[in-house]
C-alpha positions in Angstrom: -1.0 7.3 -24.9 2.9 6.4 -24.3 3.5 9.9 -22.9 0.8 9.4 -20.8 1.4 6.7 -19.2 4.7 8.2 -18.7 3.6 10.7 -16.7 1.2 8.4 -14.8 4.7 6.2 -13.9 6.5 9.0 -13.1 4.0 10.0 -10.7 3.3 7.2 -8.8 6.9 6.5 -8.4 7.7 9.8 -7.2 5.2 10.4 -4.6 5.9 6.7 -3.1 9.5 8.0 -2.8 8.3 11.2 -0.9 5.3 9.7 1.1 6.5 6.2 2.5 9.3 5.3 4.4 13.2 4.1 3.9 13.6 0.2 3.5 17.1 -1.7 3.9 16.7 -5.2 2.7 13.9 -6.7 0.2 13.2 -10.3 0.7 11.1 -12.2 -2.3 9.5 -15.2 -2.7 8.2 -17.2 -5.6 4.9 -17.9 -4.7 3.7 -21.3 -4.9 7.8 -22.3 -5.4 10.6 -22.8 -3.3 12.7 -19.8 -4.7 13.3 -17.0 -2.4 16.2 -14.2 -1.3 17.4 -10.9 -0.3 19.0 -8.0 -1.7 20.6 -5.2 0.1 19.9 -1.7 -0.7 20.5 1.5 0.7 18.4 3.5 4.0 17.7 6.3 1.8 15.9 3.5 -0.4 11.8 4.2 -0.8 9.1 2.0 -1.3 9.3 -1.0 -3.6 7.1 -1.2 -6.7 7.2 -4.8 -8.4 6.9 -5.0 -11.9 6.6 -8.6 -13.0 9.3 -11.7 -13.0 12.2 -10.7 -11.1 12.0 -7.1 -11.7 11.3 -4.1 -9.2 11.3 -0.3 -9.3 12.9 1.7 -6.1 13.7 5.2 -5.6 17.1 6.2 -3.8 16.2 9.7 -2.2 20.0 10.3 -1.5 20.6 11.2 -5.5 16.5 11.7 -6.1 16.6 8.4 -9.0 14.5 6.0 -9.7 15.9 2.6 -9.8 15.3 -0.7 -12.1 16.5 -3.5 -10.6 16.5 -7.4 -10.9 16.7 -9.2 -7.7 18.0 -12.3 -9.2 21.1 -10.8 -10.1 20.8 -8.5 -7.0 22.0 -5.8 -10.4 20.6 -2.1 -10.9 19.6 -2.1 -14.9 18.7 1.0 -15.3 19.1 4.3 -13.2 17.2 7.2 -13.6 18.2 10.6 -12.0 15.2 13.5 -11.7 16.9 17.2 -11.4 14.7 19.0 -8.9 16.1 22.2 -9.8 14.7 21.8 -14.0 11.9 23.1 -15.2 10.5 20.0 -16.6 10.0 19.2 -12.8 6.4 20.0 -11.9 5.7 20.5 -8.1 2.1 20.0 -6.5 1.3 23.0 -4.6 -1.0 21.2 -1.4 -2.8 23.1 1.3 -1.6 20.6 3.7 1.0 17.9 4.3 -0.2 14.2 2.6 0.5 11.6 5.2 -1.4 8.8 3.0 -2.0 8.4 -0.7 -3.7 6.2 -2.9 -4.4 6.2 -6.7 -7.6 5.4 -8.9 -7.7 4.9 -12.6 -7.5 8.5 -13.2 -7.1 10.3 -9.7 -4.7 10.9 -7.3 -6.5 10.5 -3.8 -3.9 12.3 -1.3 -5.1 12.5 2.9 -4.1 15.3 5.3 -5.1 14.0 8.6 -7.6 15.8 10.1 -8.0 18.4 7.8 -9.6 17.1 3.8 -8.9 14.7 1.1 -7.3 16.7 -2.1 -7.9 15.5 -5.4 -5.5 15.3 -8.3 -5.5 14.4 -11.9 -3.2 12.4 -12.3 -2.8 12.5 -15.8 -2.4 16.7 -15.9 -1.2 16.7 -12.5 -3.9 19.5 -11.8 -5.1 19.8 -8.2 -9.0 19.8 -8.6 -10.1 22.4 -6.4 -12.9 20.1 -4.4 -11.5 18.7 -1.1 -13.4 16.9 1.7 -13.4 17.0 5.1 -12.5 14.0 6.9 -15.3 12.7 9.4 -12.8 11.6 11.7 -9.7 13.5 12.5 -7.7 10.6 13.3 -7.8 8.9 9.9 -4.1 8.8 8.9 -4.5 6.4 5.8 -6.6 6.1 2.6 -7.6 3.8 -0.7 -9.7 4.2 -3.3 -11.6 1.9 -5.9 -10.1 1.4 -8.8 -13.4 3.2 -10.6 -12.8 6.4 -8.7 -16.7 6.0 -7.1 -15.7 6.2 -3.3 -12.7 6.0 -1.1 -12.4 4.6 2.0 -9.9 6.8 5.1 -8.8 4.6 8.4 -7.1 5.2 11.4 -3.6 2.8 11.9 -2.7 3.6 15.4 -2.0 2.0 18.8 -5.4 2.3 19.8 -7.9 -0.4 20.5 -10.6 0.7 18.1 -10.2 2.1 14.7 -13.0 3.2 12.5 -13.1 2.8 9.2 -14.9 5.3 7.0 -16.6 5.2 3.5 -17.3 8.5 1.2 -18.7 8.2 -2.2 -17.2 10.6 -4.8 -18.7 12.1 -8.0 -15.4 13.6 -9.5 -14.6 16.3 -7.6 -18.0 17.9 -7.3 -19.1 16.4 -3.9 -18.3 13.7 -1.2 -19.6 12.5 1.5 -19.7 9.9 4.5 -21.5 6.5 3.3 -21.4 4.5 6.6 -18.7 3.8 9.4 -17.5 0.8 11.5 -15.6 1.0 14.6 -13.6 -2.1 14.9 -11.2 -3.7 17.3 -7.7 -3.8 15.5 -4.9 -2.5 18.4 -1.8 -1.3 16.0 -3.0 -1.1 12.9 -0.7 -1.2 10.3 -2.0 -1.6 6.5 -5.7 -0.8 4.9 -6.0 -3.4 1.6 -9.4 -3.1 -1.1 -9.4 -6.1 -3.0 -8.5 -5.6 -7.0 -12.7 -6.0 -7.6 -13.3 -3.4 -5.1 -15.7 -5.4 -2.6 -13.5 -6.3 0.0 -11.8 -4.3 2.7 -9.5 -5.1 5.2 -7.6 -3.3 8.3 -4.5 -5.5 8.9 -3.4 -5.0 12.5 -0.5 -6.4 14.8 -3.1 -7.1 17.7 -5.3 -8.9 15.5 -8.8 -7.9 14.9 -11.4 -10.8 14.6 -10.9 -14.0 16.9 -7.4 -14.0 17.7 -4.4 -13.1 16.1 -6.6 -12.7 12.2 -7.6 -9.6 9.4 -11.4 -9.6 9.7 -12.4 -9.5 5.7 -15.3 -6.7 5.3 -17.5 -5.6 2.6 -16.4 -2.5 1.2 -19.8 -1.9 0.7 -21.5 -2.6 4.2 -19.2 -2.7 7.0 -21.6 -4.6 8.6 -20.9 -7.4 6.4 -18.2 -9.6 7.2 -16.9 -12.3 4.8 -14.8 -13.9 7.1 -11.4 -13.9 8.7 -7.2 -14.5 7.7 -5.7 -16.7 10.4 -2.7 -15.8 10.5 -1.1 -15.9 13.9 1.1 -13.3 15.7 1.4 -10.8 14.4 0.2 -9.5 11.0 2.0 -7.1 9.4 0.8 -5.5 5.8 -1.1 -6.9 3.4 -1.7 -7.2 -0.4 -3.9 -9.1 -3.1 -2.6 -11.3 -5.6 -3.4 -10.0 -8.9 -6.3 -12.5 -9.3 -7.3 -12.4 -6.1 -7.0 -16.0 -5.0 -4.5 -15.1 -2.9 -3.7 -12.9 0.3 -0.5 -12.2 1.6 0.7 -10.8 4.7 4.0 -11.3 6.8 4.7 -10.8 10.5 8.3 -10.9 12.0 9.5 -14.1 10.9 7.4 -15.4 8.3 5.6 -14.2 4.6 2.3 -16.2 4.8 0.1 -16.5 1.4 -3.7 -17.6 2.7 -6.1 -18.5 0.3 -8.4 -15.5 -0.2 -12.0 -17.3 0.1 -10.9 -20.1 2.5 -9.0 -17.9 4.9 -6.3 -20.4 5.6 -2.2 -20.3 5.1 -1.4 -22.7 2.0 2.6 -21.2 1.9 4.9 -20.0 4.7 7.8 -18.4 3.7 11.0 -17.9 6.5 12.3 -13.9 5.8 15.5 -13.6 5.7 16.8 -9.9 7.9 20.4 -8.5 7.9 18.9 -6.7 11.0 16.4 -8.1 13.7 15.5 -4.9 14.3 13.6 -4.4 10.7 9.7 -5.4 11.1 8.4 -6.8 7.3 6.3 -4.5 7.2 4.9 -4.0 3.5 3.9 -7.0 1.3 3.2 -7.0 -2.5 2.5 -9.2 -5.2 4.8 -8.9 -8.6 2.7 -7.4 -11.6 2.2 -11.3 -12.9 1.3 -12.7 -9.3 4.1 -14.8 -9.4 6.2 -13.6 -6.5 6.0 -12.0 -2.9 8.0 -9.3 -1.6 8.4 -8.2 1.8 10.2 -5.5 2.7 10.8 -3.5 6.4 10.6 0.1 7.8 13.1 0.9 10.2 11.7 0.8 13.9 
């Protein structure tokens, strides 16, 4: 089981550092505290992935390591460096490039716009052989549910509708399109499924319910809405606190944590930038649910 889960880390660590973007500053929060701050970190920095307390995971794709830090002590712990010329390194031989991945509790769910979904294990790192064809060509971004039973592909782009699109999957042996929603969501930026797999949301920087809010769908019927975030201008990311009281999302000023079944901000957090030219882009809760992170793409 240990060498498993090994392998599971390793993965998901590594394709965040080859799939996402490079960040320059982290800022955290303590949610439902006062405590905040920043650390400074390198462009060539990837994605963050929290761990819980103070501690996060980031990959430096200048020297390919993975990095353990503790943004308390704004200290690297440990640092991890992966050879890319040994043999231990195993490569996934696509028949595309993955814009957009997401992972299940035993698949790798990897997107190539316009063209299929590819299916790994992501315990033996073997590329099933199914893939699906994408029902709309402009879908750029995917999650699954955690039980591997569908996956859901959207379209994050400047346009004025985006449709979201549902496939049910039976491992590996055959997909297809469940329903589909066009909705109104002008620079889409994030697609969130909830930790219980019922709710779906497209977080856009134009807003898409009443105003400036993330229109909370069912995951099941996108005819369904719950209800609606209000979060002002303009919402950028989005993530689930770990027991799903909570939602938070950040726009260019602010980290905002709404109450997940009431819909309203209960904390507002100030982000601290070392450039204004850095958009918070990404929220994520810390493996305990006790803190925020926010971090930027370059723009």
């Amino acid at each position: 089981m240990r060498n498993r889960l090994g392998i599971m880390s390793a993965t998901t660590l590594f394709l965040f550092v080859l799939l996402f973007g490079l960040i320059v500053t982290t800022t955290c929060v303590s949610s439902g505290g006062k405590g905040g701050g920043v650390i400074q970190v390198g462009v060539a920095w990837s994605d963050v992935v929290p761990l819980s307390g103070s501690l996060i995971v980031v990959g430096d794709m200048s020297n390919n390591s993975l990095n353990l830090m503790d943004v308390d002590t704004n200290s690297t712990l440990i640092q991890a460096r992966v050879n890319l010329l040994a043999r231990s390194v195993r490569y996934l031989h696509l028949p595309c490039v993955a814009q957009s991945a997401s992972m299940s509790q035993d698949t790798l769910f990897l997107l190539c716009p316009g063209i299929s979904v590819v299916y790994v294990d992501k315990c033996t790192l073997n590329v099933m052989s199914h893939t699906t064809t994408v029902y709309d060509p402009a879908a750029n971004t995917i999650v699954a549910s955690y039980d591997s039973k569908y996956f859901i592909t959207g379209d994050l782009s400047s346009s004025t509708s985006s449709a979201l699109n549902r496939y049910e999957w039976d491992g590996g042996k055959e997909s297809y399109q469940l329903n589909e929603k066009g909705i109104t969501s002008s620079n889409g930026n994030t697609l969130v499924l909830s930790p219980d797999n019922k709710h779906v949301l497209m977080v856009a920087g134009g807003g898409n319910g009443n105003g400036y809010s993330i229109s909370d769908i069912n995951a099941m019927n996108f005819t369904d809405q719950y209800g609606a975030f209000v979060t002002g201008a303009y919402p950028l990311g989005g993530f689930y606190s770990p027991d799903q009281t909570k939602f938070a999302t950040s726009n260019y000023d602010t980290i905002l944590v709404l109450d997940a079944t009431r819909y309203n901000v209960v904390e507002k957090y100030p982000i601290v930038k070392s450039d204004p030219y850095f958009q918070m882009i990404s929220v994520r809760y810390s493996l305990d649910g006790a803190r925020v992170y926010s971090y930027p793409l370059r723009t």
